[in-house]
KEKE-3310 file (N, C-alpha, C; in steps of 0.2 Angstrom, whole numbers, plus 5000, padded with zeros to 4 digits):
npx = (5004:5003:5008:4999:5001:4991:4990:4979:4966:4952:4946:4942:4959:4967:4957:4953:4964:4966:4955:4958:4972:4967:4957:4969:4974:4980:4984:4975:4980:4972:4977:4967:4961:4949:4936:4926:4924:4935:4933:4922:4930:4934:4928:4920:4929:4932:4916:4918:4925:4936:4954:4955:4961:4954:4966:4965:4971:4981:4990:4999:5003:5016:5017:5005:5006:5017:5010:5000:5008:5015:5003:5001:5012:5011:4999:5000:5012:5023:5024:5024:5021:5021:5012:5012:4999:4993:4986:4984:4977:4976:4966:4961:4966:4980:4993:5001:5018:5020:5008:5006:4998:5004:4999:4992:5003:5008:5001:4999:5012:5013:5005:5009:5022:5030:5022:5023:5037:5037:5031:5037:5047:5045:5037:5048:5055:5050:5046:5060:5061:5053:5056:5059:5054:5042:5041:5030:5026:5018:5018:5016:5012:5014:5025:5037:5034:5029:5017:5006:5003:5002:5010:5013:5008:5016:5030:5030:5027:5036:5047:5045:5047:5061:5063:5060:5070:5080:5078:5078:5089:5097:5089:5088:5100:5094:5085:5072:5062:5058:5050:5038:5022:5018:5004:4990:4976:4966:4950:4944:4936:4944:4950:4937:4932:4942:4944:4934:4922:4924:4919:4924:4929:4935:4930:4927:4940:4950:4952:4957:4970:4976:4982:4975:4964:4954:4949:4959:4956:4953:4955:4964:4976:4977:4979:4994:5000:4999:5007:5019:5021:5022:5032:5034:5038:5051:5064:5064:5065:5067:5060:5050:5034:5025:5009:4996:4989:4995:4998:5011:5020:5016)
npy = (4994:5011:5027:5043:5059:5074:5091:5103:5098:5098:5106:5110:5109:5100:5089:5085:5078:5071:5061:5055:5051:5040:5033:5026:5018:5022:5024:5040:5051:5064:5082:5094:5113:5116:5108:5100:5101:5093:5081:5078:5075:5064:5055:5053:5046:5037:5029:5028:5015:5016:5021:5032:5046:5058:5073:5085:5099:5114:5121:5132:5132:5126:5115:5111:5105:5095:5086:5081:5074:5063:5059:5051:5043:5034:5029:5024:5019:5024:5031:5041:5048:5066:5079:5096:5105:5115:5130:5150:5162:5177:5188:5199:5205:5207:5217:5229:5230:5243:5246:5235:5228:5223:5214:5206:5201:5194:5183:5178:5173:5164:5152:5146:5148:5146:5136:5123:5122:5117:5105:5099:5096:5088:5080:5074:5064:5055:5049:5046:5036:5028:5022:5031:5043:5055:5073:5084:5102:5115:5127:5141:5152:5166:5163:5162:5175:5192:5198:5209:5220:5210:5204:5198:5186:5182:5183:5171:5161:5162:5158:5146:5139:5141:5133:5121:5118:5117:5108:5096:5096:5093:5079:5072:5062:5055:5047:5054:5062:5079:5089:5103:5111:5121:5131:5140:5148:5141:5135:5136:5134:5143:5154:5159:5166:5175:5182:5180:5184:5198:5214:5221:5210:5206:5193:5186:5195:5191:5180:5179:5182:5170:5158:5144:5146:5147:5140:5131:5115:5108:5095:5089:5098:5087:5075:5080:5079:5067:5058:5066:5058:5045:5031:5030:5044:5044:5048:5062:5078:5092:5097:5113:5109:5119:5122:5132:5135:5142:5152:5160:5161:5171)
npz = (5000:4995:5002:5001:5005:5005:5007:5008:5005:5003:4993:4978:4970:4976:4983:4969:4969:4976:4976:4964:4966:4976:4967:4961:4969:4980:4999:5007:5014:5020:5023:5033:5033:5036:5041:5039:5023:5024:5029:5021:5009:5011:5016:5003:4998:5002:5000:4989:4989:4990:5002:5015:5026:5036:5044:5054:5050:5050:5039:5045:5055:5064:5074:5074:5060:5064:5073:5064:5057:5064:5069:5057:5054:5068:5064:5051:5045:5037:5021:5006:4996:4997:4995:4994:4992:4997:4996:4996:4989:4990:4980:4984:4992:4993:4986:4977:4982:4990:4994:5002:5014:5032:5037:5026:5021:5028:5031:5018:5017:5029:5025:5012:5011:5023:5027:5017:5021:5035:5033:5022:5031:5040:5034:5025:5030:5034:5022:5018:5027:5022:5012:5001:4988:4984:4984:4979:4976:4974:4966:4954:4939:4943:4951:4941:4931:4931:4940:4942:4957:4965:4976:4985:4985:4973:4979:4987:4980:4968:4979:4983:4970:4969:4983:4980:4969:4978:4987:4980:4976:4987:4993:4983:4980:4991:4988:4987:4977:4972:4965:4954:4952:4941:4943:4931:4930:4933:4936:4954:4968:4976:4966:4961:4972:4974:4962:4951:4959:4958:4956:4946:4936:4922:4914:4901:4895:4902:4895:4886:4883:4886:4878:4876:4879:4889:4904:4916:4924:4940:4940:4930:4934:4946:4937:4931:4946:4949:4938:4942:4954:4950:4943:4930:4930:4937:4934:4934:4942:4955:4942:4936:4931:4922:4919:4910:4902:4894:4898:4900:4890:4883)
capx = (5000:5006:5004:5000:4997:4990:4988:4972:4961:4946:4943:4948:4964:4969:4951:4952:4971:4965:4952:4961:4975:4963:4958:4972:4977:4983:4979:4976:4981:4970:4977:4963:4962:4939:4934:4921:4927:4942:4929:4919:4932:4937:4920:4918:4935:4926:4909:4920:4929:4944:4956:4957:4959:4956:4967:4962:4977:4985:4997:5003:5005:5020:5013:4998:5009:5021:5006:4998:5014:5016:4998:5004:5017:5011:4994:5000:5020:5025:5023:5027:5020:5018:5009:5010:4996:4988:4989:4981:4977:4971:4965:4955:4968:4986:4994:5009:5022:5021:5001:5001:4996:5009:4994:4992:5010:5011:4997:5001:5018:5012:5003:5012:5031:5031:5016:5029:5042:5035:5026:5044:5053:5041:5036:5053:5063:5045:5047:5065:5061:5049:5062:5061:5045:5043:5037:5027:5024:5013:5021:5012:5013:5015:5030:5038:5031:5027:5010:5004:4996:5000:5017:5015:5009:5021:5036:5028:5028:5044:5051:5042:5052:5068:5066:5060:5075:5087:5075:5079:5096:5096:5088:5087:5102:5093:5078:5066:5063:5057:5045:5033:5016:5016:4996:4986:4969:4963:4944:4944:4934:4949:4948:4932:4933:4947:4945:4929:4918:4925:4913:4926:4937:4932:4933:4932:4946:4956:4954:4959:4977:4975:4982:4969:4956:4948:4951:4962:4952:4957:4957:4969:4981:4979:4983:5002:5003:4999:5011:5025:5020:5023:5038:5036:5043:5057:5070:5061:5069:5070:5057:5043:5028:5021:5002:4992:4985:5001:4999:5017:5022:5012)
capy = (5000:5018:5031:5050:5063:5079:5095:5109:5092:5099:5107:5111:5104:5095:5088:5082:5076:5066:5056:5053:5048:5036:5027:5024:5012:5026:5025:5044:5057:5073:5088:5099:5115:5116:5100:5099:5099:5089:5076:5076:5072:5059:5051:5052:5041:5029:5028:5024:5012:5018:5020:5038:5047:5065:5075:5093:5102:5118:5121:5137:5131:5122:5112:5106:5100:5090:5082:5077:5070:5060:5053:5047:5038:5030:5025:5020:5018:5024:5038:5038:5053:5071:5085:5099:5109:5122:5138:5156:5169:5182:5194:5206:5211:5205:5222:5231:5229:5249:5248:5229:5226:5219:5205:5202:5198:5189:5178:5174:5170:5160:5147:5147:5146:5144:5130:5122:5123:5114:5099:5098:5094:5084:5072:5070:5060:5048:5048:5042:5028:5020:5019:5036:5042:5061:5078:5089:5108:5120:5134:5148:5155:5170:5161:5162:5181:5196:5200:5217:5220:5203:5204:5193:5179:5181:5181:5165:5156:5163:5155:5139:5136:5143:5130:5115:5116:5116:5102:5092:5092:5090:5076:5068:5057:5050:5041:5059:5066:5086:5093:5107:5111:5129:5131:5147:5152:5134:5136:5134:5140:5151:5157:5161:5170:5181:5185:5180:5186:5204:5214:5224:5206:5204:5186:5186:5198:5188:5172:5180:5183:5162:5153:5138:5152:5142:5137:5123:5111:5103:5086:5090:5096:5081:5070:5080:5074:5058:5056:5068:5052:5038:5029:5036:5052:5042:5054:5068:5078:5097:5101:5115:5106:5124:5120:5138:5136:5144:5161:5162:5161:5175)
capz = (5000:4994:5006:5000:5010:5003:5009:5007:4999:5007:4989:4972:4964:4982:4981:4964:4965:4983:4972:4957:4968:4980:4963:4957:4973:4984:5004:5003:5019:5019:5030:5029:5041:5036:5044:5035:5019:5025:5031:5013:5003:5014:5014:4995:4995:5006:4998:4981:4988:4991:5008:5017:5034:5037:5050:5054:5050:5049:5039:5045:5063:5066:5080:5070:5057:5067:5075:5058:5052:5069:5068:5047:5055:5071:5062:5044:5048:5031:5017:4998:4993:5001:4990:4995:4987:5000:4996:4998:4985:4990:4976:4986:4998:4989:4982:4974:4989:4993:4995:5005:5022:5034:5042:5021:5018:5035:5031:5013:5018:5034:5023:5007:5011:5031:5028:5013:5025:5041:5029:5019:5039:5044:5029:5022:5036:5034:5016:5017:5030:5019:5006:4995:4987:4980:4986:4976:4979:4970:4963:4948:4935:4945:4951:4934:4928:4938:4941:4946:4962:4968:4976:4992:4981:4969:4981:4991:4974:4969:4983:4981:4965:4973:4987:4976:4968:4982:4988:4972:4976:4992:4994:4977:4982:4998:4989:4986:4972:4974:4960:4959:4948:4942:4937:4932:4926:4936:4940:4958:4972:4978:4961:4960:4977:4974:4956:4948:4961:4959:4950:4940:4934:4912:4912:4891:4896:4904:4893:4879:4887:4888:4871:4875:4879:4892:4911:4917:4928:4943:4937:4923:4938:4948:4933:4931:4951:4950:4935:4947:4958:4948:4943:4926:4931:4939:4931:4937:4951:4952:4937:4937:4928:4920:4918:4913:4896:4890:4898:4903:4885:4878)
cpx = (5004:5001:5003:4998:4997:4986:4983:4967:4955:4942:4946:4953:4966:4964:4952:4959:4968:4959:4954:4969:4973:4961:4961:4976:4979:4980:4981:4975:4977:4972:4974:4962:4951:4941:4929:4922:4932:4938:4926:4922:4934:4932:4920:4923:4931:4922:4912:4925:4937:4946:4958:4956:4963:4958:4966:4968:4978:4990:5003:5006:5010:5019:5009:5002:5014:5015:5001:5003:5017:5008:4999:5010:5016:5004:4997:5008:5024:5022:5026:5027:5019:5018:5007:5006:4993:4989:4984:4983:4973:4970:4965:4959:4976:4986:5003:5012:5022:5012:5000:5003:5000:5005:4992:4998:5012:5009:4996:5007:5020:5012:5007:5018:5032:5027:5022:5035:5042:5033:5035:5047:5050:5038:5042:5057:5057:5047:5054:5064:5058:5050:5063:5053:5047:5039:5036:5025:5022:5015:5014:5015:5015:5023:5036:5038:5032:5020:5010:5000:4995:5008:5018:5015:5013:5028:5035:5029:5035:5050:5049:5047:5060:5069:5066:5064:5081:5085:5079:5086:5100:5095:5086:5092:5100:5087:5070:5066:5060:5055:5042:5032:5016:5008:4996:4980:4966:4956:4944:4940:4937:4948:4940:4929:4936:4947:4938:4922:4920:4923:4917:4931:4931:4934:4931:4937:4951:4957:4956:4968:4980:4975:4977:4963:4950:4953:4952:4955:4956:4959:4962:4978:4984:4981:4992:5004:5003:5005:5019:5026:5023:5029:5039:5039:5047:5061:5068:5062:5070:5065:5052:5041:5024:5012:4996:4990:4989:5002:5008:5024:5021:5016)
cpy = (5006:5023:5038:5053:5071:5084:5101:5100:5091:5099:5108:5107:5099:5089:5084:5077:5070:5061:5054:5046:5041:5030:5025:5021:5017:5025:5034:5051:5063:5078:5095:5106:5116:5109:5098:5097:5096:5081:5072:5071:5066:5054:5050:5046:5036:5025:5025:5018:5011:5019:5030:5040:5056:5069:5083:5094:5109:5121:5127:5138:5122:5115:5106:5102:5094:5085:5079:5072:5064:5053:5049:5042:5034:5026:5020:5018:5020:5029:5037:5044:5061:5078:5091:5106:5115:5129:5143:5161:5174:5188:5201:5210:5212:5213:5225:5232:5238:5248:5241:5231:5221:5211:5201:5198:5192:5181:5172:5168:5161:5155:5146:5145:5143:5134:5125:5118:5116:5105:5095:5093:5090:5077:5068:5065:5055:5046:5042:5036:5025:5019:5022:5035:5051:5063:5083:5096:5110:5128:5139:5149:5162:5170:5164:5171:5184:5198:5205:5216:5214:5199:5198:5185:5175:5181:5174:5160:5156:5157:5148:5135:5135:5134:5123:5112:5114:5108:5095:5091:5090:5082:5070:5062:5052:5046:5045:5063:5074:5091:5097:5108:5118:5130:5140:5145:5144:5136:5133:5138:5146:5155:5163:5166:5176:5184:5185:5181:5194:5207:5218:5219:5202:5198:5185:5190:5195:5181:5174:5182:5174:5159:5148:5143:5148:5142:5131:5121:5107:5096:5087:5092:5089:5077:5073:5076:5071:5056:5058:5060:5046:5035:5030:5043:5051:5047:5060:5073:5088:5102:5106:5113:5117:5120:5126:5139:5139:5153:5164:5164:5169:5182)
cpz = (5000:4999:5004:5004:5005:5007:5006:5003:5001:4999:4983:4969:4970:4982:4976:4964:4972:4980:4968:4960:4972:4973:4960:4964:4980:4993:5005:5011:5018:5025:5028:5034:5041:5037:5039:5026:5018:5024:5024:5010:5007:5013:5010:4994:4996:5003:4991:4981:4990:4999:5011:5023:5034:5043:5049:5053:5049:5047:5041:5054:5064:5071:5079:5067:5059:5070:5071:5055:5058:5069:5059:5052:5061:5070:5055:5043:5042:5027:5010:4996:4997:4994:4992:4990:4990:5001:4996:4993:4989:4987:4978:4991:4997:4985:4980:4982:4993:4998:5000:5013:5027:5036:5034:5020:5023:5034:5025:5013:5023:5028:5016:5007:5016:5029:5024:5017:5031:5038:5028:5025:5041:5042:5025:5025:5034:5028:5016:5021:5026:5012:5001:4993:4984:4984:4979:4976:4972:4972:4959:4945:4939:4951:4946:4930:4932:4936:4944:4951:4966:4972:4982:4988:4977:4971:4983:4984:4969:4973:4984:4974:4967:4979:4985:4973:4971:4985:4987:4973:4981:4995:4989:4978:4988:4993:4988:4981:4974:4967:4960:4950:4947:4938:4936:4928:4927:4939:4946:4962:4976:4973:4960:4968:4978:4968:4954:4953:4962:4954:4944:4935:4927:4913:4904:4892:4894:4899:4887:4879:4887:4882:4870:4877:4883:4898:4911:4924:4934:4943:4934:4927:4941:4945:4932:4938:4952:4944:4939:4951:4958:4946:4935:4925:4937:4939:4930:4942:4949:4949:4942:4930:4925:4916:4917:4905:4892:4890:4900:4897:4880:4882)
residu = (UNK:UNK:UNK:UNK:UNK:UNK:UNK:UNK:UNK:UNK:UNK:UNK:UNK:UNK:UNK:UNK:UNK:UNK:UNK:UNK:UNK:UNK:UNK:UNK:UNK:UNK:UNK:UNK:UNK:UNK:UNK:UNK:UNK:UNK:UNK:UNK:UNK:UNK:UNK:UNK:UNK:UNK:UNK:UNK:UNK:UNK:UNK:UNK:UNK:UNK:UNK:UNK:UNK:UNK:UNK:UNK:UNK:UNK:UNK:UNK:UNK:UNK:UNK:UNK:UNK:UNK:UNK:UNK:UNK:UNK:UNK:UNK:UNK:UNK:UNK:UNK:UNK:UNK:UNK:UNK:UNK:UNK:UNK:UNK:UNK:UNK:UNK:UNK:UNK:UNK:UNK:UNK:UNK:UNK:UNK:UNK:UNK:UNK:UNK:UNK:UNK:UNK:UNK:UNK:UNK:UNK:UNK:UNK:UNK:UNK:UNK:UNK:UNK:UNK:UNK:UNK:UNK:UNK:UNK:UNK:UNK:UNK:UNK:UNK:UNK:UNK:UNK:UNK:UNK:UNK:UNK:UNK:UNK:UNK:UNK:UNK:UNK:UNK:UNK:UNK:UNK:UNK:UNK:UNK:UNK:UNK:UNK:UNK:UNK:UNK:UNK:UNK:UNK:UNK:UNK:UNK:UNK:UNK:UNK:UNK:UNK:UNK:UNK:UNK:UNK:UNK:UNK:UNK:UNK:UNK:UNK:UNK:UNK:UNK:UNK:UNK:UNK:UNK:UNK:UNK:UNK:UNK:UNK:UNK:UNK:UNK:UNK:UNK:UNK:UNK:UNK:UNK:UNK:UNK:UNK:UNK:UNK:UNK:UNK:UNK:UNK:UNK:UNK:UNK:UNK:UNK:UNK:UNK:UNK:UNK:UNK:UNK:UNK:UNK:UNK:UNK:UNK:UNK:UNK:UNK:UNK:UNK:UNK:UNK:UNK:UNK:UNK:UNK:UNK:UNK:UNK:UNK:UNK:UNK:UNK:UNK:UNK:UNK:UNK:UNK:UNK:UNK:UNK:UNK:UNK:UNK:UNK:UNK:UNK:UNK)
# end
């Protein structure tokens, strides 16, 4: 039995990458900080058949996470996969670095890099015990680019690349590979929270900025991280996966 653990798989692309993963043989960790939608998708596994167990988690509290990543290891004794995907946009309050709010930048940073940070420390030494396995982080496109207006984000994802690299070669001799998913313009309900419910945001605008002229889906995610996962992307170690309908090109 393969053991993944992903983080935010309450909803959205965690969500979808925590079922896809679950069918495809996975026993499948959610560390969700809404209980409720932590519990859902946990349920949904169940009810399809599949193996999962939801632990409340926070990833921006050091504490929380060492106590998540201690019950994975005295319940299931083992780890294969840690994915970390939980992240925070926030459109509505994220601004050019002159105009941002220190409790914004604090709060981006907390979950984004620090969250990253704690998971990384905590699920790698399991990983290696149970004989090597891969971590996956969620980077952006705004990793990659600069965005206007969106600087806390775009340094947190910034550095999400930056550390996924060091990761990769850090730990790529012990048995861990160290990958990371850059999406954009992913329907999600963060999305549609921070952007598309803003009454001045042109979505024909914006998709016309988008070579595939249409939103990525969460599934479509989840399938690049279950192939990160797999032992076809063996020789894998290091990359960012850009996944944004080709805005990064334009």
């Amino acid at each position: 039995m393969r053991v993944a653990v992903i983080t935010g798989a309450g909803s959205g692309i965690g969500r979808a990458s925590a079922l896809l993963f679950a069918r495809n043989g996975y026993f499948v960790v959610i560390l969700e900080v809404n209980e409720q939608a932590g519990k859902s998708t946990a349920e949904e596994i169940t009810r399809a058949g599949g193996q999962a167990l939801f632990l409340h988690t926070d990833i921006a509290d050091p504490d929380s996470v060492q106590a998540a990543f201690g019950q994975v290891s005295s319940r299931l004794g083992k780890m294969h996969v840690l994915y970390n995907n939980a992240s925070i946009f926030l459109g509505k309050d994220d601004a050019a670095i002159t105009e941002l709010k220190t409790e914004t930048w604090q709060k981006i940073i907390s979950v984004n890099l620090n969250g990253l940070f704690y998971c990384c420390r905590a699920g790698i030494p399991l990983i290696m015990k149970s004989g090597g396995g891969c971590v996956i982080n969620t980077a952006s496109s705004a990793g990659l680019i600069g965005i206007p207006n969106c600087d806390a984000y775009t340094a947190s994802k910034g550095a999400t690349i930056a550390l996924t690299r060091s990761l990769g070669v850090e730990y790529g001799p012990k048995g861990v590979r160290v990958n990371c998913i850059a999406p954009a313009a992913i329907r999600t309900p963060m999305v549609q929270q921070s952007n598309l419910d803003k009454p001045d945001f042109d979505q024909a605008r914006f998709l016309q900025t988008t070579p595939l002229r249409r939103w990525g889906t969460p599934e479509e995610i989840a399938k690049i991280a279950l192939f990160l996962a797999s032992d076809a992307a063996s020789y894998i170690n290091g990359a960012v996966i850009v996944a944004d309908g080709g805005i990064t090109i334009t």
